[in-house]
CHARMM internal coordinates of N, CA and C (Angstrom, degrees):
IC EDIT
DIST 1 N 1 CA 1.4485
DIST 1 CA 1 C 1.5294
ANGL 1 N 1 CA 1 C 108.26
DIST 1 C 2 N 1.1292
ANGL 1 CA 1 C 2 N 115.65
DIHE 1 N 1 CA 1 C 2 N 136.15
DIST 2 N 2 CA 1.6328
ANGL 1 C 2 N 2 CA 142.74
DIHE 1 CA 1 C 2 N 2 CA -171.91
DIST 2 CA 2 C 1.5794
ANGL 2 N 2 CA 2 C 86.26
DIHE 1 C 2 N 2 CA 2 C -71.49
DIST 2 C 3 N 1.5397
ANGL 2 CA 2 C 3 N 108.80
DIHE 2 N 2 CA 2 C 3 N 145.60
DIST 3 N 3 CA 1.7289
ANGL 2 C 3 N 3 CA 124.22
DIHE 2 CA 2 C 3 N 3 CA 148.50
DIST 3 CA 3 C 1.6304
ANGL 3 N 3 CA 3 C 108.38
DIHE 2 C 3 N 3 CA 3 C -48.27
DIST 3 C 4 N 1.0897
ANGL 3 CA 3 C 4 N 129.94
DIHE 3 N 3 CA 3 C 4 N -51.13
DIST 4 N 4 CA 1.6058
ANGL 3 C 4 N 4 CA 134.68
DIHE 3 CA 3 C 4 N 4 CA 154.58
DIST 4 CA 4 C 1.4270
ANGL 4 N 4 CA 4 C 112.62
DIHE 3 C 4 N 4 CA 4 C -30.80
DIST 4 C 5 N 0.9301
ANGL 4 CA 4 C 5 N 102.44
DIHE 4 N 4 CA 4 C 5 N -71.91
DIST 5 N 5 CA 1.6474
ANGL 4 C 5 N 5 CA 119.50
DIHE 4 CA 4 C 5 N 5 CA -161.54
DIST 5 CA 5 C 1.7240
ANGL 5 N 5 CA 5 C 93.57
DIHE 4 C 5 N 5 CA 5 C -52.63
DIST 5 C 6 N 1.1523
ANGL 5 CA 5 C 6 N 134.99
DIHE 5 N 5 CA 5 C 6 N -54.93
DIST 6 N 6 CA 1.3483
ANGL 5 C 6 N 6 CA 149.32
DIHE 5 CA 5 C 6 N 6 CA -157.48
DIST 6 CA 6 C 1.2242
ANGL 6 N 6 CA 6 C 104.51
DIHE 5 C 6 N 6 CA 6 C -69.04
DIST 6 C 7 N 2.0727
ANGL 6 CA 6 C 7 N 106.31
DIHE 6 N 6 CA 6 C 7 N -48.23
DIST 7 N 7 CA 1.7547
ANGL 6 C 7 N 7 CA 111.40
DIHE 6 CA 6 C 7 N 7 CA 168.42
DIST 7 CA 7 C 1.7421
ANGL 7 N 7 CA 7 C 115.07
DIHE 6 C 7 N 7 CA 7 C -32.82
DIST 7 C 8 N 1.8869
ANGL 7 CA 7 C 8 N 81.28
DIHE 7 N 7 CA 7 C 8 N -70.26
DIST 8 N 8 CA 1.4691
ANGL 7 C 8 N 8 CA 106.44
DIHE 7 CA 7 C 8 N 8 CA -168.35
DIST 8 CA 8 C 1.8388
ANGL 8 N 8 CA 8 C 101.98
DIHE 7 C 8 N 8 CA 8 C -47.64
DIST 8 C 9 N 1.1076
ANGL 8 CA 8 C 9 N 130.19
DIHE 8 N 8 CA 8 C 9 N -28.30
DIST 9 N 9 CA 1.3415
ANGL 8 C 9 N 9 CA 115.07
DIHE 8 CA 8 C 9 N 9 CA 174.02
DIST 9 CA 9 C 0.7755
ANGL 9 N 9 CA 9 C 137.10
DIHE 8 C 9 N 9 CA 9 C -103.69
DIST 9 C 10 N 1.8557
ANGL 9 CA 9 C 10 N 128.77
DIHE 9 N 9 CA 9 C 10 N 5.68
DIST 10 N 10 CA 1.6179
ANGL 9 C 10 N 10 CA 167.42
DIHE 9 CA 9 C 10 N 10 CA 129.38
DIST 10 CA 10 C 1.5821
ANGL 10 N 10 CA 10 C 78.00
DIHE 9 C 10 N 10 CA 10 C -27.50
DIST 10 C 11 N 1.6247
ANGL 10 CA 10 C 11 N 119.24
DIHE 10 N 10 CA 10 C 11 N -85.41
DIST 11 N 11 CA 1.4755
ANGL 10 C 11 N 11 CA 137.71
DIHE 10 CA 10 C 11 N 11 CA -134.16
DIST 11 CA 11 C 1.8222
ANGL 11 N 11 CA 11 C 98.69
DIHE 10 C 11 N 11 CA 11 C -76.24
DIST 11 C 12 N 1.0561
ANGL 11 CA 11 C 12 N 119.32
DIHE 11 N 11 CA 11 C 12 N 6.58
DIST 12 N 12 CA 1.3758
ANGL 11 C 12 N 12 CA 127.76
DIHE 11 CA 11 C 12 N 12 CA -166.26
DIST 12 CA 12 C 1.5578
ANGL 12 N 12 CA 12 C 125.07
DIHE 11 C 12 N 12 CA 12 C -121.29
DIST 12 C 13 N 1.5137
ANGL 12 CA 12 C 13 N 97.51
DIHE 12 N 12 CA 12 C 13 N -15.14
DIST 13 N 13 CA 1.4158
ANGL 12 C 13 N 13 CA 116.52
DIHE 12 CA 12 C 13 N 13 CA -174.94
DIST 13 CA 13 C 1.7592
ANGL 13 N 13 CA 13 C 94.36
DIHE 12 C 13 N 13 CA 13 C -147.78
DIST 13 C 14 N 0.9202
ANGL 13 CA 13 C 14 N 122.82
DIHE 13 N 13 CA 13 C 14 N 7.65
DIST 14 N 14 CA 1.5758
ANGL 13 C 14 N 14 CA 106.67
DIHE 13 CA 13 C 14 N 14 CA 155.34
DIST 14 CA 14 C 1.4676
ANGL 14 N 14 CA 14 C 142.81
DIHE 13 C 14 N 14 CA 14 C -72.30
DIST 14 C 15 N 0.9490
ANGL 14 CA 14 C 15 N 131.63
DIHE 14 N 14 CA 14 C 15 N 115.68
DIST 15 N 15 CA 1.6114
ANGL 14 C 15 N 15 CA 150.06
DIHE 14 CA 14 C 15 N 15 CA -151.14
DIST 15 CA 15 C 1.9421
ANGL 15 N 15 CA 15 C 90.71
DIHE 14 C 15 N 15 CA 15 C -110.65
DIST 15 C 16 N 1.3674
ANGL 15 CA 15 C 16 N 142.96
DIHE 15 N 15 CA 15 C 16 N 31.90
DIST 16 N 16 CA 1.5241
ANGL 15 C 16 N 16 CA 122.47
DIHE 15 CA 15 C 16 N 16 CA 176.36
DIST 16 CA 16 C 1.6320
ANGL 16 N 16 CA 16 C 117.39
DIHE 15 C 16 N 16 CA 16 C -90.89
DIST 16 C 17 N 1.1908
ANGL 16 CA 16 C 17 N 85.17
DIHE 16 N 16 CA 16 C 17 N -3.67
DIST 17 N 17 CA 2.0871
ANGL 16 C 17 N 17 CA 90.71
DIHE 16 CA 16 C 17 N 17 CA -175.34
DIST 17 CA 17 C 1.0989
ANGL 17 N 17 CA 17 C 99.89
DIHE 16 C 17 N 17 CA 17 C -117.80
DIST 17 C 18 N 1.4471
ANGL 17 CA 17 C 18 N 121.41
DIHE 17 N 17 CA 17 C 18 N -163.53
DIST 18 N 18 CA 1.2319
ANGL 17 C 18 N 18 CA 153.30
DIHE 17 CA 17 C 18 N 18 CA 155.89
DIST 18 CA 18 C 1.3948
ANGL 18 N 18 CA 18 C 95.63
DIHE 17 C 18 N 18 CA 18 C -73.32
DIST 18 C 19 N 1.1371
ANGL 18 CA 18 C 19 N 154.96
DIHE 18 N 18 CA 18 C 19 N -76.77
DIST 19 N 19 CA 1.0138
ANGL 18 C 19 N 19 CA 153.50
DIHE 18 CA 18 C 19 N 19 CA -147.65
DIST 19 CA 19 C 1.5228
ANGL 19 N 19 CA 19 C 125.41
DIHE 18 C 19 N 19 CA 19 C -30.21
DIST 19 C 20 N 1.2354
ANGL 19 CA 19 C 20 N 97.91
DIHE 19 N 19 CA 19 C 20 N -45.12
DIST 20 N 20 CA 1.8001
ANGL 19 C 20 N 20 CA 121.20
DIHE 19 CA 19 C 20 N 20 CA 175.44
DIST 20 CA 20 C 1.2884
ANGL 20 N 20 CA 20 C 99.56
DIHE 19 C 20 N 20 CA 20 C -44.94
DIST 20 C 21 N 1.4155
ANGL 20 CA 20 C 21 N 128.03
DIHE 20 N 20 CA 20 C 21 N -45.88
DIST 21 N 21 CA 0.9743
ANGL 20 C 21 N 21 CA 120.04
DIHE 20 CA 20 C 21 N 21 CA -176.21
DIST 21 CA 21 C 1.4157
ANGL 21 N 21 CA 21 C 147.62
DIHE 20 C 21 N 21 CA 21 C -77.64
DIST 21 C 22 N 1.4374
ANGL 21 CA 21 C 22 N 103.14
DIHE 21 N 21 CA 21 C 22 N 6.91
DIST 22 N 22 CA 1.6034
ANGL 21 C 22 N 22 CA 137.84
DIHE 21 CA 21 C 22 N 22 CA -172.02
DIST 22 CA 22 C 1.2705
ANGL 22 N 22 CA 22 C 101.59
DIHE 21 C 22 N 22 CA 22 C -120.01
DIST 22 C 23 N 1.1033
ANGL 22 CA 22 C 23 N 134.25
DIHE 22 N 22 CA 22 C 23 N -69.14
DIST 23 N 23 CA 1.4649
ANGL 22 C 23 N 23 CA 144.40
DIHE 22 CA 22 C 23 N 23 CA -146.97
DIST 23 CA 23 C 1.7222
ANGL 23 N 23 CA 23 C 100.77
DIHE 22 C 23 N 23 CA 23 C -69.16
DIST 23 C 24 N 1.6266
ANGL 23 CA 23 C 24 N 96.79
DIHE 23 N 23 CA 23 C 24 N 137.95
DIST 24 N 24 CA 1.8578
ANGL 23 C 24 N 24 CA 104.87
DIHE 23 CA 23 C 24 N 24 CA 179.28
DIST 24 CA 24 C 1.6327
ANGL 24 N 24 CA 24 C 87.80
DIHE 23 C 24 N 24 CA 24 C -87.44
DIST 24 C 25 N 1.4122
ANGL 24 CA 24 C 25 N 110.24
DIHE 24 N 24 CA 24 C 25 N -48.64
DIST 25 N 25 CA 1.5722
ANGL 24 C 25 N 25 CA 84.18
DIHE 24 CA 24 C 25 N 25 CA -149.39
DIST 25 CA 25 C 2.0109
ANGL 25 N 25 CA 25 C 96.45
DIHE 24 C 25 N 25 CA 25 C -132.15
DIST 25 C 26 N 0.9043
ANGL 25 CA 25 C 26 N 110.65
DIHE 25 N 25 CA 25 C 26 N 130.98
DIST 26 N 26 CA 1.7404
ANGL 25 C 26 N 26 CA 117.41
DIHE 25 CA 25 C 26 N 26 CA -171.94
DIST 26 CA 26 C 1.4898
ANGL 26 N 26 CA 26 C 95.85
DIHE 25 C 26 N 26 CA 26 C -74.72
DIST 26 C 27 N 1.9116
ANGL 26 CA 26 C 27 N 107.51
DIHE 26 N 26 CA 26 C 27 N 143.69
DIST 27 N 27 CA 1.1842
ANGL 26 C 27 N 27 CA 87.43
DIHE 26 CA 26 C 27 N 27 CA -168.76
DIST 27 CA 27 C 1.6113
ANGL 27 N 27 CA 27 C 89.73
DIHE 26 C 27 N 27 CA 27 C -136.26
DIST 27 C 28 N 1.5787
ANGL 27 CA 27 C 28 N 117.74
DIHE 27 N 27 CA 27 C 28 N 88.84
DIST 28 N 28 CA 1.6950
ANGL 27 C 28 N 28 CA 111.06
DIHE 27 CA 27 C 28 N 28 CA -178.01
DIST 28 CA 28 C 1.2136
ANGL 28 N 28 CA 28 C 104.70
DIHE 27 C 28 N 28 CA 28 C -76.84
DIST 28 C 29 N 0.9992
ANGL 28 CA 28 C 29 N 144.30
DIHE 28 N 28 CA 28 C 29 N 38.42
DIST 29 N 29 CA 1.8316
ANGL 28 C 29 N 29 CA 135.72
DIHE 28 CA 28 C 29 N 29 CA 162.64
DIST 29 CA 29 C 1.5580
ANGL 29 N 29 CA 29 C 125.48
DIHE 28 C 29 N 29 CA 29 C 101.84
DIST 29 C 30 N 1.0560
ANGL 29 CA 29 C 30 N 115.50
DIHE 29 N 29 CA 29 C 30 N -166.28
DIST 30 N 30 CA 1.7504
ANGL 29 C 30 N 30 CA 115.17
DIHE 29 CA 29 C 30 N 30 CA 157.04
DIST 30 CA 30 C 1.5442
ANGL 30 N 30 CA 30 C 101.34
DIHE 29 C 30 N 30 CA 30 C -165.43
DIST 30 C 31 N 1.6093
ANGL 30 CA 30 C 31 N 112.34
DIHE 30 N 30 CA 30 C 31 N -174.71
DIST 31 N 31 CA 0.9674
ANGL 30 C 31 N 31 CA 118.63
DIHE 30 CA 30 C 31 N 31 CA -170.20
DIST 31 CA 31 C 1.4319
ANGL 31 N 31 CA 31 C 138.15
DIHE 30 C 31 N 31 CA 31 C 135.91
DIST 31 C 32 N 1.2268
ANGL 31 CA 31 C 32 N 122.35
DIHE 31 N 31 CA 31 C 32 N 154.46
DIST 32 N 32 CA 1.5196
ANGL 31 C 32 N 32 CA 102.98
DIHE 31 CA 31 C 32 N 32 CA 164.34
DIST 32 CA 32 C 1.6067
ANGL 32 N 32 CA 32 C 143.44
DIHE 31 C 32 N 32 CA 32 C -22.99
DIST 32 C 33 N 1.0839
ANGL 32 CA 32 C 33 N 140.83
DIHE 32 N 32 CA 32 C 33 N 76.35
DIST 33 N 33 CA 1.7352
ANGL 32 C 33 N 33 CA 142.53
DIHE 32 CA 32 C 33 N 33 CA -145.23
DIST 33 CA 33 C 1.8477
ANGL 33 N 33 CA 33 C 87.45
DIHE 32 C 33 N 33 CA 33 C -67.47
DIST 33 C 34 N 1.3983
ANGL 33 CA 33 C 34 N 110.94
DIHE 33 N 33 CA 33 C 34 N -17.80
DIST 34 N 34 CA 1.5560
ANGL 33 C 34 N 34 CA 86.11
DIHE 33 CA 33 C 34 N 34 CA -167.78
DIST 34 CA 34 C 1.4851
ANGL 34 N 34 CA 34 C 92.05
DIHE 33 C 34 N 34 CA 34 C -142.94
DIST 34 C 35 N 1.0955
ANGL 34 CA 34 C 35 N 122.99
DIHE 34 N 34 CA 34 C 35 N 63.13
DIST 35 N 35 CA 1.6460
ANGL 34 C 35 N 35 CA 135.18
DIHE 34 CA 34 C 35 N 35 CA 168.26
DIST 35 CA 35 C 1.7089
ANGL 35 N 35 CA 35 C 102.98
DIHE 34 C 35 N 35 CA 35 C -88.76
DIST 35 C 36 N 1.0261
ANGL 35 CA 35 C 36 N 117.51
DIHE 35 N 35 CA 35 C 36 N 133.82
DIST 36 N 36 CA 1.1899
ANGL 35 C 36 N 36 CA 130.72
DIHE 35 CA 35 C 36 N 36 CA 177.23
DIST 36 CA 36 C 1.6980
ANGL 36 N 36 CA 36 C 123.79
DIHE 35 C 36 N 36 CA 36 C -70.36
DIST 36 C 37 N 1.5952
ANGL 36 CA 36 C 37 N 98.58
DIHE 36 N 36 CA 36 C 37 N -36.89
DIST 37 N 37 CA 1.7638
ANGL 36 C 37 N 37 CA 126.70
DIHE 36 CA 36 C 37 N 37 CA 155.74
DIST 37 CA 37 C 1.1098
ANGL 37 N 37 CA 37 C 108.74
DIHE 36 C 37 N 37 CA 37 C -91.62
DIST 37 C 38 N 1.5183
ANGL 37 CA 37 C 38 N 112.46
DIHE 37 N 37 CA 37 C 38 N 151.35
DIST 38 N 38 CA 1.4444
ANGL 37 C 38 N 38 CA 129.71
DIHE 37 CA 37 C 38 N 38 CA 155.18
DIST 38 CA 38 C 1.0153
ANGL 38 N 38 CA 38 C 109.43
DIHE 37 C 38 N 38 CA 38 C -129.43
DIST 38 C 39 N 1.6898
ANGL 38 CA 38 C 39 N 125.25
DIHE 38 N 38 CA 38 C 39 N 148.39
DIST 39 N 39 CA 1.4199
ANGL 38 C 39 N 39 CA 126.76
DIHE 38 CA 38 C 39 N 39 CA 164.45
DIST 39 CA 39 C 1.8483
ANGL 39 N 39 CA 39 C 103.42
DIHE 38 C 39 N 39 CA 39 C -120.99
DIST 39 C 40 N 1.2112
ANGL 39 CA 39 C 40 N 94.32
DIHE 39 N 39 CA 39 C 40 N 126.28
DIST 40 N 40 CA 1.6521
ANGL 39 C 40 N 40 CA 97.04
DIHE 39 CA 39 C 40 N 40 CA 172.91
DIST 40 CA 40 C 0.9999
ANGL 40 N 40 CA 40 C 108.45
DIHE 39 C 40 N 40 CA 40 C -89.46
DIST 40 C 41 N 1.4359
ANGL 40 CA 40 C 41 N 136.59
DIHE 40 N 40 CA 40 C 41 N 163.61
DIST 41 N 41 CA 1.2953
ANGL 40 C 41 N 41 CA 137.00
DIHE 40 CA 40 C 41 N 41 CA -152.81
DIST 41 CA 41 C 1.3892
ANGL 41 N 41 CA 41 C 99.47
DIHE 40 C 41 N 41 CA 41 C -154.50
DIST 41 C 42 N 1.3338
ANGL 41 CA 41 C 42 N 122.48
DIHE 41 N 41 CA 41 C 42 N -172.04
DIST 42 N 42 CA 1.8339
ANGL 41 C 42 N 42 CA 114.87
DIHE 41 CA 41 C 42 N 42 CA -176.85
DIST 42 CA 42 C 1.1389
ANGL 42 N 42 CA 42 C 99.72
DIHE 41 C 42 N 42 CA 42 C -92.05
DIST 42 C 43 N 1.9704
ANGL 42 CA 42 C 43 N 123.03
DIHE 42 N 42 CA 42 C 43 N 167.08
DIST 43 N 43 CA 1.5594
ANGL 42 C 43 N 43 CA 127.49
DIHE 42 CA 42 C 43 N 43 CA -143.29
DIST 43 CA 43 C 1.7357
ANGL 43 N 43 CA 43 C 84.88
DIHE 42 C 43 N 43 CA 43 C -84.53
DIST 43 C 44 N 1.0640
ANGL 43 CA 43 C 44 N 102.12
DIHE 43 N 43 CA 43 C 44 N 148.37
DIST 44 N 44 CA 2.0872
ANGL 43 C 44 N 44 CA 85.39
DIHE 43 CA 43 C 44 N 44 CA 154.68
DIST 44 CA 44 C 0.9761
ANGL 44 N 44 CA 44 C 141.77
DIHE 43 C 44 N 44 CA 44 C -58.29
DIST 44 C 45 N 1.6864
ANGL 44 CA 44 C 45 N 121.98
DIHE 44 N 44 CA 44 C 45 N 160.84
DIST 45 N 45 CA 1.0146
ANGL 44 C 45 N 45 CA 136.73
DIHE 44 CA 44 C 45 N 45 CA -157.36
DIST 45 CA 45 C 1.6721
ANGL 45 N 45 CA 45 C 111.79
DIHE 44 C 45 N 45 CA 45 C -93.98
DIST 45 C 46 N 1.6131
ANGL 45 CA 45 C 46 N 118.16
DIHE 45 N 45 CA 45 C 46 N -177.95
DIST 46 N 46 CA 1.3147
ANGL 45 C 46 N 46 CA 107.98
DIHE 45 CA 45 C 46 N 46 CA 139.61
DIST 46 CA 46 C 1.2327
ANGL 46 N 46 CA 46 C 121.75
DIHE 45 C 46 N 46 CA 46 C -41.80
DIST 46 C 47 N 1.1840
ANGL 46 CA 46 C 47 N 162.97
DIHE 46 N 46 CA 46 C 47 N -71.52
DIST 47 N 47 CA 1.3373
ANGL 46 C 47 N 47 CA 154.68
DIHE 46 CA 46 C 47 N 47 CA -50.36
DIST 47 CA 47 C 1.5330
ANGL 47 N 47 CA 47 C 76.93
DIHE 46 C 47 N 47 CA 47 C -144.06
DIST 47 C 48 N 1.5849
ANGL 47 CA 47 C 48 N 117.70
DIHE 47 N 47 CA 47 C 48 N -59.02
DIST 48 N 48 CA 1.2519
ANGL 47 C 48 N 48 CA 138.64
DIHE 47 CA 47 C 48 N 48 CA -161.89
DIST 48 CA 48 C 1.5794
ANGL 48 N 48 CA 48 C 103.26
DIHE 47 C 48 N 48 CA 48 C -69.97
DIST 48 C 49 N 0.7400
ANGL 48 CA 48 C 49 N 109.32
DIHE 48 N 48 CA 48 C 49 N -63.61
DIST 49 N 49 CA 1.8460
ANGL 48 C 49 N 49 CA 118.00
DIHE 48 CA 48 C 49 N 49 CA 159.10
DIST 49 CA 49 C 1.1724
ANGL 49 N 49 CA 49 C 109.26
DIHE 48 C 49 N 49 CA 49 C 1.44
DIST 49 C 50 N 1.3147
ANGL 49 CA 49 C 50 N 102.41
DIHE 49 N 49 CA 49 C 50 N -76.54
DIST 50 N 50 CA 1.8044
ANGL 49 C 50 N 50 CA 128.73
DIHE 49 CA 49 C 50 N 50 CA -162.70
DIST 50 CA 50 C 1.1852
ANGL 50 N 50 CA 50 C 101.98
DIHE 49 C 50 N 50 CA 50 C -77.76
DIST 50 C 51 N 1.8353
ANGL 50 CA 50 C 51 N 133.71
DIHE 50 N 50 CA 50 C 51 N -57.21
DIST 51 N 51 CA 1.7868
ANGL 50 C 51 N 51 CA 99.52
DIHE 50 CA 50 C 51 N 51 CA 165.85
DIST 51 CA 51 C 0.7291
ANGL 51 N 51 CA 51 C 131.74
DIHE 50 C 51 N 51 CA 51 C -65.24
DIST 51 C 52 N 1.7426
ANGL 51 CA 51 C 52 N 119.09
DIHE 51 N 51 CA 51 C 52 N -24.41
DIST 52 N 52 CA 1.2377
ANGL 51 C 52 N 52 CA 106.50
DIHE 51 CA 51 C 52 N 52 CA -171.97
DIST 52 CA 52 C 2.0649
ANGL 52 N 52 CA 52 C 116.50
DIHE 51 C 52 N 52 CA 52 C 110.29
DIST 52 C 53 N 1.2983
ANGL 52 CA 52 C 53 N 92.12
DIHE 52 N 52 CA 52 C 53 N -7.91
DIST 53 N 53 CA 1.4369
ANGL 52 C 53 N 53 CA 108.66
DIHE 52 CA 52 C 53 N 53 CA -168.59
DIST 53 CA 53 C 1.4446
ANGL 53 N 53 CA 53 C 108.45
DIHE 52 C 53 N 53 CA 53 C -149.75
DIST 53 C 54 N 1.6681
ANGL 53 CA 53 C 54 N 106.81
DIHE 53 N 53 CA 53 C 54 N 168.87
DIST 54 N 54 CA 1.5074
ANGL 53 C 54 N 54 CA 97.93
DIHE 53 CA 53 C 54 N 54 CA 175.09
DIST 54 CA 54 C 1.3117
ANGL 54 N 54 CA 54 C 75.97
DIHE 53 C 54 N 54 CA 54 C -128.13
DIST 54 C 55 N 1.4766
ANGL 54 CA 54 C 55 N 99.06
DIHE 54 N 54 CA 54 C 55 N 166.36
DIST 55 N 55 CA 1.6790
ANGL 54 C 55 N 55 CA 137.92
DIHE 54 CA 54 C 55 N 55 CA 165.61
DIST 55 CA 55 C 1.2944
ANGL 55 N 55 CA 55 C 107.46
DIHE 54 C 55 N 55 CA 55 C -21.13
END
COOR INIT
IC SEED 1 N 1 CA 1 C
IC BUILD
């Protein structure tokens, strides 16, 4: 398992907020696994919530 992979399943089964308790679907990101840059972007939205994904 990837340092990613481990995120992505930290960010998928984490219970530290309130949040856990609203959210249908956890949404740790996507992307290049081996991009040299990253750009963070703002947390998700509703919209993102509900698929499950962003754009």
């Amino acid at each position: 398992m990837t340092e990613l992979d481990n995120i992505h399943s930290q960010v998928v089964s984490c219970t530290k907020c309130d949040l856990c308790k609203t959210r249908t679907k956890a949404v740790p990101g996507k992307g290049n696994k081996n991009a040299e840059i990253v750009f963070v972007g703002e947390a998700p939205g509703r919209s993102e919530d509900l698929r499950g994904s962003r754009l």
